[in-house]
C-alpha positions in Angstrom: 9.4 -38.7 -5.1 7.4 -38.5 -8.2 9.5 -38.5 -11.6 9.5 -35.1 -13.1 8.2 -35.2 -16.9 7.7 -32.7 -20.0 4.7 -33.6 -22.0 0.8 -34.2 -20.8 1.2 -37.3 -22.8 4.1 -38.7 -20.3 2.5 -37.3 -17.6 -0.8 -39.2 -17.8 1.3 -42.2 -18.2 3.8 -41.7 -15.5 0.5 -40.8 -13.7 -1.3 -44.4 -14.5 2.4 -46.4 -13.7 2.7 -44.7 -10.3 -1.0 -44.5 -9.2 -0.2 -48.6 -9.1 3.1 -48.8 -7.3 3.8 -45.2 -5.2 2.1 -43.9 -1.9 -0.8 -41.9 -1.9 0.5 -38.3 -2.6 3.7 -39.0 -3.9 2.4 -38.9 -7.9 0.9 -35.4 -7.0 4.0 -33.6 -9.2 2.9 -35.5 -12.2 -1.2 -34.7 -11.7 0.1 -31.0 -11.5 2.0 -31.4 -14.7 -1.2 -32.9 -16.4 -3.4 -30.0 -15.2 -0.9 -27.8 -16.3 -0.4 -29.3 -20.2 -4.2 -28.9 -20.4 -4.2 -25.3 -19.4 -1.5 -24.7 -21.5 -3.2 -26.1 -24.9 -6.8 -24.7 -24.0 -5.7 -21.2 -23.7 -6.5 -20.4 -26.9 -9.8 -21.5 -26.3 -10.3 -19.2 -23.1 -9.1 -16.4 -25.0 -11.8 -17.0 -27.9 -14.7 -17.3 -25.3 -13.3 -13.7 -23.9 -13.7 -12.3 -27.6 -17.1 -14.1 -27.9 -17.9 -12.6 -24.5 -17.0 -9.2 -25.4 -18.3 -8.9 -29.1 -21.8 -10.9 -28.4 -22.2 -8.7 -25.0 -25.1 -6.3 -25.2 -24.6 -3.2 -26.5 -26.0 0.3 -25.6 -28.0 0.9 -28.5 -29.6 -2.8 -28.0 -30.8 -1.7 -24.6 -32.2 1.2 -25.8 -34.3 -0.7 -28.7 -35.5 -3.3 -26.3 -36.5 -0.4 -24.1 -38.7 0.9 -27.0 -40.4 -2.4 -27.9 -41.2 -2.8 -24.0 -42.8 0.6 -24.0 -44.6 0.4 -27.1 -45.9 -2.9 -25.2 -46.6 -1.5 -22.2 -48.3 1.5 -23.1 -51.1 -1.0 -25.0 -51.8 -3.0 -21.5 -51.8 0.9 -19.2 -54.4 1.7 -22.2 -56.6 -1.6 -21.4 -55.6 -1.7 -17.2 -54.6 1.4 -16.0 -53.2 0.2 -13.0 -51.8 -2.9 -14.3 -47.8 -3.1 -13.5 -45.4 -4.3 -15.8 -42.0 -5.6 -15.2 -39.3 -6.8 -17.2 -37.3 -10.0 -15.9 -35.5 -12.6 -17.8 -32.2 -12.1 -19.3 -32.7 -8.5 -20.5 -33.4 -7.7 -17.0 -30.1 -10.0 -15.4 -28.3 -8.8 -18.7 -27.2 -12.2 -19.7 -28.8 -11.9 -23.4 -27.9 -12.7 -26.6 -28.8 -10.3 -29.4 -31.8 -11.7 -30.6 -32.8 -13.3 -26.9 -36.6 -13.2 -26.0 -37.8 -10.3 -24.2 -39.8 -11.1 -21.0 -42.6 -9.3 -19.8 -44.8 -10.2 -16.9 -48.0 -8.1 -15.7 -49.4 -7.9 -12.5 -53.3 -7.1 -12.0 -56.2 -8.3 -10.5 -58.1 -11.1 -13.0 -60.8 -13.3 -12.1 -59.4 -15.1 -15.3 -56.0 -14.3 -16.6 -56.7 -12.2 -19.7 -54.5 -14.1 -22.5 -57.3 -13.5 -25.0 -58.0 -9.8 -24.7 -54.4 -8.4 -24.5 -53.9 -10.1 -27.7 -56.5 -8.8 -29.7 -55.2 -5.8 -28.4 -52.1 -6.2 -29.5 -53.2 -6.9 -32.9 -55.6 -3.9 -33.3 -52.7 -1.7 -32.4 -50.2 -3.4 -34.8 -47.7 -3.6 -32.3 -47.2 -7.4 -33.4 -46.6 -9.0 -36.8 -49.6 -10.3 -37.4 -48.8 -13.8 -37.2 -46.8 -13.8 -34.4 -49.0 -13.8 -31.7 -49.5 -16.6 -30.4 -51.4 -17.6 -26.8 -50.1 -20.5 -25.1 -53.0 -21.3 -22.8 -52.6 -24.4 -21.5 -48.6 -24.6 -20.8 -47.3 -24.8 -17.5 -47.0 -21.1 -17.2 -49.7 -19.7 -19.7 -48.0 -17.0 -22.1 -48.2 -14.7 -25.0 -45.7 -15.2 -27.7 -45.2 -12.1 -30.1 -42.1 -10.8 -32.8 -42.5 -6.4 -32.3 -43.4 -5.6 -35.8 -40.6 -2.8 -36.0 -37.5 -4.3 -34.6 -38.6 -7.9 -35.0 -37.2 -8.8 -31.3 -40.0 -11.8 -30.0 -41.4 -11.4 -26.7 -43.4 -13.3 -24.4 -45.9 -12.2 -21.8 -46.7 -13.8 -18.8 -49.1 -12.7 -15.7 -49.1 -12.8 -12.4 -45.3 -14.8 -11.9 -44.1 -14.3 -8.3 -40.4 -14.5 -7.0 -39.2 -12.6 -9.5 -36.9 -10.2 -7.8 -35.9 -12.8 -5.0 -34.8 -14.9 -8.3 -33.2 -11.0 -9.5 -31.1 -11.2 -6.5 -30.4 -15.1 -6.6 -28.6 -14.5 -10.5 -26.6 -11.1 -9.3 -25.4 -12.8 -6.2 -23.9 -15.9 -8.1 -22.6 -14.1 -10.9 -20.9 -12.1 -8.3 -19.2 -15.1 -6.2 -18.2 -17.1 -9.5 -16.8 -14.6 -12.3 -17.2 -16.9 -15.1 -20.1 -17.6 -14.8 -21.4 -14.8 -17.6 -18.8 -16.2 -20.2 -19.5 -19.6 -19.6 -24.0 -19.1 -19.6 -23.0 -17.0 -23.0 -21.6 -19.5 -24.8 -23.7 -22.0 -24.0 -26.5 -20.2 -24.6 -25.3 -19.4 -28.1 -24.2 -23.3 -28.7 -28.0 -24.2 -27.7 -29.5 -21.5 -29.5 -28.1 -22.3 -32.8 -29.1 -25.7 -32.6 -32.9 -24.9 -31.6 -31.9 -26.6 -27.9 -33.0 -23.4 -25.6 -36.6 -23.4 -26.4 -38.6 -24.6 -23.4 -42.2 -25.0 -25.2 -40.0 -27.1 -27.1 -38.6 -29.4 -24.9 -35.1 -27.5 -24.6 -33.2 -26.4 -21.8 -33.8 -22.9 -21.1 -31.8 -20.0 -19.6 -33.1 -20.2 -15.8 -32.4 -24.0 -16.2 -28.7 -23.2 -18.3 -27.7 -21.2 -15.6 -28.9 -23.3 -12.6 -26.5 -26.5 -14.2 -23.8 -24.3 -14.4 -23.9 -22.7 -11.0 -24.2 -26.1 -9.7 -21.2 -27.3 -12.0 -18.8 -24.5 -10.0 -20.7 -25.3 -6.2 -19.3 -29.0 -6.6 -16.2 -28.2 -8.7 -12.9 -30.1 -6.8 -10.3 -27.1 -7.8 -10.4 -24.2 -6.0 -9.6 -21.7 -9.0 -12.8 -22.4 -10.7 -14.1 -19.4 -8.6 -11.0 -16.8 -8.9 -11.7 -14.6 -11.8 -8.5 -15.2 -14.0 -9.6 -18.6 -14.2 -8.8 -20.8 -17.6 -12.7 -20.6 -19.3 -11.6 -23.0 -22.0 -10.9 -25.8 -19.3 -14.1 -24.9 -17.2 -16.0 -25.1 -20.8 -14.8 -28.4 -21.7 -15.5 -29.7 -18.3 -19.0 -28.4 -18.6 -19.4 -30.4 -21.5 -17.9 -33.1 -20.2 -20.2 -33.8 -17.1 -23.2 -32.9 -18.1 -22.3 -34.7 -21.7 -20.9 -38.2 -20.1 -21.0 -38.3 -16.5 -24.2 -36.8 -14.7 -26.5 -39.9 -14.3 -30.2 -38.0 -15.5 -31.8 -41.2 -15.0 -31.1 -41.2 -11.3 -29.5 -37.9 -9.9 -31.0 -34.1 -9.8 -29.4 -31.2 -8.9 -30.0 -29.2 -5.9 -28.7 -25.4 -5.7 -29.1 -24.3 -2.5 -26.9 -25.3 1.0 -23.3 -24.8 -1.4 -24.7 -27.7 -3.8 -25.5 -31.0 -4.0 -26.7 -33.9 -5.6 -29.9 -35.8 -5.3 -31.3 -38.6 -6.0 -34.2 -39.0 -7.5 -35.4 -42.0 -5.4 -35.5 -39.7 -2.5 -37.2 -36.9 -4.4 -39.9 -39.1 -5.0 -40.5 -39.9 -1.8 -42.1 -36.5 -1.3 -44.4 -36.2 -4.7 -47.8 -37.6 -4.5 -48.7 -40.8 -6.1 -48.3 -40.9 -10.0 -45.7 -38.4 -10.0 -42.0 -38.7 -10.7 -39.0 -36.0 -10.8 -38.1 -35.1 -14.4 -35.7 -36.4 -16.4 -33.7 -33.1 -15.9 -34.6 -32.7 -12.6 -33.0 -29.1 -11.1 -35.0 -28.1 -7.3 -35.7 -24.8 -7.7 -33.5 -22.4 -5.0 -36.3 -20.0 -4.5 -38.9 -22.5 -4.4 -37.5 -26.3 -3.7 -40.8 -28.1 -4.8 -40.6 -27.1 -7.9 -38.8 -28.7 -10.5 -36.9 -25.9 -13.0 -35.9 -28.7 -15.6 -39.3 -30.3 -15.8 -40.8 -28.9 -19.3 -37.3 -30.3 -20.6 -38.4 -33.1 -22.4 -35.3 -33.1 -24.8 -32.8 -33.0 -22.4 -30.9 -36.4 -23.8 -31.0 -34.3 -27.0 -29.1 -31.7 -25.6 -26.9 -34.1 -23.5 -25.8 -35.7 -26.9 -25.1 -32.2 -27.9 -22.6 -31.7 -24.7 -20.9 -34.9 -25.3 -20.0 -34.3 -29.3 -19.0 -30.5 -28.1 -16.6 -32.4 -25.8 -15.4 -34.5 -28.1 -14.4 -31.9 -30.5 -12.6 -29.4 -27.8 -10.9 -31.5 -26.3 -9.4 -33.1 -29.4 -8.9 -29.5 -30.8 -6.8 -28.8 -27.5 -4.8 -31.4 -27.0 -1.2 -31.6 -27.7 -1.4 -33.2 -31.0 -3.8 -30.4 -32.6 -1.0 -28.8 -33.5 -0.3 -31.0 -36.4 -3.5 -30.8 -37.8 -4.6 -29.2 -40.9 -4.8 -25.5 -40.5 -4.3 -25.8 -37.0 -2.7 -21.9 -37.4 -5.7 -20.4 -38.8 -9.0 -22.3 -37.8 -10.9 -21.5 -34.8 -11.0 -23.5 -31.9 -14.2 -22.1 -30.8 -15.9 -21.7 -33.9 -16.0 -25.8 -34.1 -19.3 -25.5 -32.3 -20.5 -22.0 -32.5 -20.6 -19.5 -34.7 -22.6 -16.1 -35.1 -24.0 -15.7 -38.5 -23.9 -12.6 -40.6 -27.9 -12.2 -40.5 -27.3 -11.5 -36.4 -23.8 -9.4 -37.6 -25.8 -7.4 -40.2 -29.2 -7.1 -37.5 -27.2 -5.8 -34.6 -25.2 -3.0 -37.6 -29.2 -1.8 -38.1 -29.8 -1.8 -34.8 -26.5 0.5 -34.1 -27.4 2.9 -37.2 -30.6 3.3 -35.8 -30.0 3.5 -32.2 -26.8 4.3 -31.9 -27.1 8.2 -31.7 -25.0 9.9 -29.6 -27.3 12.8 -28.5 -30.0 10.5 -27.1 -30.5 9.7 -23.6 -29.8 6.0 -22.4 -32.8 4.4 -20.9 -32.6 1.5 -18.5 -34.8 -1.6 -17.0 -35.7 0.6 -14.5 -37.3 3.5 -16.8 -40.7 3.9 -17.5 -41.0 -0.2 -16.5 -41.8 -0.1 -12.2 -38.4 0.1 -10.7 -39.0 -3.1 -8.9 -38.7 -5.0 -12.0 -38.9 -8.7 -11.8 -36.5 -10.6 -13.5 -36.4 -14.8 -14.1 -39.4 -16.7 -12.7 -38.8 -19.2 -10.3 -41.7 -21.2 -10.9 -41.0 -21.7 -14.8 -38.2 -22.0 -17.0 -40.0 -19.3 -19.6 -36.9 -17.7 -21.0 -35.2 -18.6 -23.9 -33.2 -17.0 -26.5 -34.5 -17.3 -30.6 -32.9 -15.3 -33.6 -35.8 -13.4 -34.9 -37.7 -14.6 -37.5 -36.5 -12.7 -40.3 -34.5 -9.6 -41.1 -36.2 -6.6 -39.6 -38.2 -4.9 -43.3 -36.2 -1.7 -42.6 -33.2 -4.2 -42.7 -34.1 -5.5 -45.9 -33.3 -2.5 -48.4 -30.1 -2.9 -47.2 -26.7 -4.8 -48.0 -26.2 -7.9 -45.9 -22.5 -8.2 -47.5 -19.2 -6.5 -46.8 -20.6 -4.3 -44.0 -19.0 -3.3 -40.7 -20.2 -4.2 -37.4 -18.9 -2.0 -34.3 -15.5 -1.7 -34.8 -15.1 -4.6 -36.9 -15.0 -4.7 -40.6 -16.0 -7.8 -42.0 -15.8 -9.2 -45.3 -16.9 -12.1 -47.2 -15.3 -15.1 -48.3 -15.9 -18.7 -48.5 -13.9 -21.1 -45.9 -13.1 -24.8 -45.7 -15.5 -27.0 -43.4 -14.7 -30.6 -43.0 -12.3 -30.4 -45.7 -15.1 -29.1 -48.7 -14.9 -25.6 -49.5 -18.1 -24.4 -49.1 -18.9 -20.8 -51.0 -23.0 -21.5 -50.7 -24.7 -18.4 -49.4 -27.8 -19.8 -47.6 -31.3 -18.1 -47.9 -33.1 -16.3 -45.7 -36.9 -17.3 -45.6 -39.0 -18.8 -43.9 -39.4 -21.9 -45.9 -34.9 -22.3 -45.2 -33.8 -25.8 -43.2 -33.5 -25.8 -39.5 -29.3 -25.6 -40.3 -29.6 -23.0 -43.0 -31.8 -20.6 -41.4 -28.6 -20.0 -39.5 -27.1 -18.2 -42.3 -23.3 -17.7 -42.7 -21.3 -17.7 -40.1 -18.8 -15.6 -37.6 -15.8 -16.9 -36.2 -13.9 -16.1 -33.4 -10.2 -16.6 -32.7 -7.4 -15.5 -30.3 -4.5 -13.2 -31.9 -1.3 -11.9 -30.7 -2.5 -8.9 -31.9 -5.5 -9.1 -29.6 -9.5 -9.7 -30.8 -9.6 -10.8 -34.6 -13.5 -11.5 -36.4 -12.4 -13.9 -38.9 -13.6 -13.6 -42.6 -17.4 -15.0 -42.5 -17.8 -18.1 -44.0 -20.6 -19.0 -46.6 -22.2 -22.1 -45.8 -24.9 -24.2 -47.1 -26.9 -26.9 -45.6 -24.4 -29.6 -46.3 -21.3 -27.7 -44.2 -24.1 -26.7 -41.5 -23.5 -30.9 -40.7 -20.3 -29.8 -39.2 -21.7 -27.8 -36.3 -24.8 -30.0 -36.1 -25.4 -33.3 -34.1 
């Protein structure tokens, strides 16, 4: 019978003495024990990523914006093809969207040559786009238009032609429905690569089709049970996201295959079946909906991002572990807000957006309003979808106060915080000329009260304290 013990720290050694000496089985108290200490010390965490959940989630009046800029969009394509049809899919369309994620439009018509060229002059003589916005990617996998609405500044991009798009629709709804978590979880990490300009695709990054494929198959092959039930402990799952995909799964040898409940495979076998001269990528994810093509294979910089995973390990784990609790302003520092953290110039965009779409009196429009009611949503043949804050504050935005404004039903003020021990009190720029890290602007943090949902003071940073969330 397995000795009985009251710390995680005694457990994992009472768990290494008797994993020598006892039966199999017999240590299975102390495993529980262990389990349960880490539960115990990364609730905090799951109740941050709930806050972050429920304060980043889309909002009605966002909806209702987005719906604008796709109409003002669509109305320029009906006025060059009448009988073109356009259809939102993506994360607007799955709802799984940050506040300043992409639109994604795709348009269906009959082209002897896909018309990049004249839907973007187009879009220029109408103004619809900021001038230098639009951009025509021509030869990537999945040719595109890339444009930033001149109004609301939300980017967009513009595909033609993508199939499976409401197969793929039904593929997201289905999994979010059997695993729960999986919105909080795709939210966060969404956020974590977004801030570190990881999610593009063009750019090597992992994007959201790919994001959420690595986390469905992180719950298919999960060995506990309760990583499906819906009261599940999201600060665990979270650091155990981070932890395989930042230190265990082999990217050199194994891909991941969705469909069947889940599997591995290797890459040796995948070759097998590619013609001559080809190999899988080195983030190699077999599309569900389509299993010859390869989801991850535009991300070039995945071993960027799986550097990123490993040091977001390192620092939850260490932030929920028994001993945090003597650390330096363990009471009043985030746990969550070690990695992520929303910046006042998305707090102060999505207060605009509310004053000016937040009317009571107007109707609420929907994906399925004046866009086909078929809508597509995520292609299966490319990971085009990413999330980018927009470029700059929207002009209307820019007469107004960025300080000491309320968001929701959140007042936030303004203060500077400590970072790595330096106070930092540096309010960073907002041009276009700012540093990858200061571009992100001051910062939102989230932590768990037993008063409920508390937005911290925002903290001023500069480039230097940026380092901290950086790796």
């Amino acid at each position: 019978m397995a000795k009985v013990v009251s710390s995680s720290s005694e457990a994992l050694m009472e768990l290494s003495r008797s994993s020598r000496s006892a039966a199999p089985g017999a240590h299975c108290k102390v495993v529980v024990l262990a389990e349960a200490a880490s539960a115990f010390y990364s609730r905090g965490l799951h109740e941050e990523i709930s806050d972050f959940y429920e304060y980043m989630s889309p909002r009605p009046e966002e909806e209702k914006m987005r719906m604008e800029v796709v109409n003002r969009i669509e109305s320029v394509i009906k006025e060059l093809w009448p009988s073109a049809d356009v259809q939102i899919f993506g994360s607007f369309k799955t709802g799984l969207y940050l506040p300043t994620s992409d639109i994604d439009l795709v348009v269906f018509g009959k082209w002897e040559n896909l018309p990049l060229w004249t839907l973007e002059e187009a879009l220029r003589k109408h103004k619809v786009a900021d001038e230098d916005s639009v951009k025509v990617l021509d030869k990537a996998t999945v040719p595109i238009i890339k444009l930033t609405d001149s109004f609301t500044e939300v980017k967009v991009d513009i595909s033609f032609n993508v199939q499976n798009g409401v197969r793929a629709a039904d593929l997201i709804k289905d999994f979010t429905k059997k695993y729960p978590v999986l919105p909080y979880l795709v939210l966060v990490l969404k956020q974590f690569l977004l801030q570190r300009d990881l999610n593009e695709v063009f750019t090597g990054g992992i994007g959201s089709y790919s994001l959420f494929l690595m986390a469905v198959s992180f719950l298919q092959l999960h060995p506990r049970e309760d990583a499906c039930i819906p009261n599940t402990n999201y600060g665990v799952l979270l650091i155990e996201f981070f932890e395989l995909y930042g230190r265990h799964f082999n990217y050199l040898k194994t891909g991941i295959r969705i469909k069947d409940g889940g599997s591995y495979v290797a890459k040796d076998e995948v070759q097998k079946n590619m013609l001559d001269g080809y190999r899988p990528s080195m983030l190699y994810i077999e599309d569900p909906l389509q299993p010859g093509n390869d989801v991850g294979r535009s991300s070039y910089g995945a071993m960027q991002v799986k550097q990123a995973f490993d040091y977001a390990y390192v620092v939850l784990s260490h932030a929920v572990s028994p001993i945090a609790k003597y650390y330096p302003n363990n009471e009043t520092e985030s746990i969550l807000g070690r990695i992520i953290r929303v910046t006042d110039e998305v707090a102060t965009y999505r207060d605009w957006i509310s004053k000016q779409w937040g009317l009571q009196n107007r109707p609420e429009p929907s994906c399925n309003g004046p866009v086909s009611s078929s809508s597509a949503t995520q292609s299966s043949s490319s990971d085009v979808d990413s999330d980018a804050t927009p470029c700059k504050t929207p002009k209307q935005l820019l007469c107004r106060p960025s300080t000491g404004t309320r968001v929701g039903s959140q007042d936030v003020s303004l203060e500077p915080a400590q970072a790595a021990g330096k106070t930092q009190s540096t309010q960073t720029t907002n041009t276009p000329s700012s540093t990858n890290k200061s571009q992100h602007g001051a910062a939102r943090l989230f932590r768990s009260s037993s008063k409920g949902f508390q937005a911290l003071p925002s903290v001023l940073r500069n480039a230097d304290s940026c380092e901290v969330l950086e790796v």
